[in-house]
C-alpha positions, 0 to 999 in steps of 0.5 A: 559556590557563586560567582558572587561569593568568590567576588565577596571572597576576593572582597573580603580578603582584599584579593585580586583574581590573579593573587587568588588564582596563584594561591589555588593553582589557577591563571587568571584568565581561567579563574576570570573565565569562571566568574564571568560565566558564573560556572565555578567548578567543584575543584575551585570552590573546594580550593577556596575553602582550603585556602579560607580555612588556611586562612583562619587558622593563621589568625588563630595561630597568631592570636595563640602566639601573642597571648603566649607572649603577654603570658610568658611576659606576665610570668617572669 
């Protein structure tokens, strides 16, 4: 992983460095230090995709919820 596409990650999921650096177990100042020398560790880049992939599996989770709701509602 990039520099640039942990910036496109944060971006894209409206994450500040310090939010996304609590959610994988790093300080801010760490994960910062990461970005600025472009040098993101296997261990971090793995982290993010762990928590992407947590991520998505909320939304379908939810997804899966309110259809149970709109067929539940439909059967009764």
């Amino acid at each position: 992983m990039t520099a640039d596409e942990l910036k496109a990650f944060c971006k894209q999921r409206n994450l500040t460095y310090k939010e996304l650096a609590e959610k994988i177990g790093m300080t801010e100042g760490g994960l910062q230090n990461a970005v600025k020398k472009d040098n993101i560790s296997e261990q971090t880049a793995k982290a993010i995709e762990l928590l992407r992939e947590i991520e998505n599996l909320k939304e379908q989770v939810a997804d899966y919820e309110a259809l149970k709701a709109i067929l539940k509602k439909a059967l009764n």
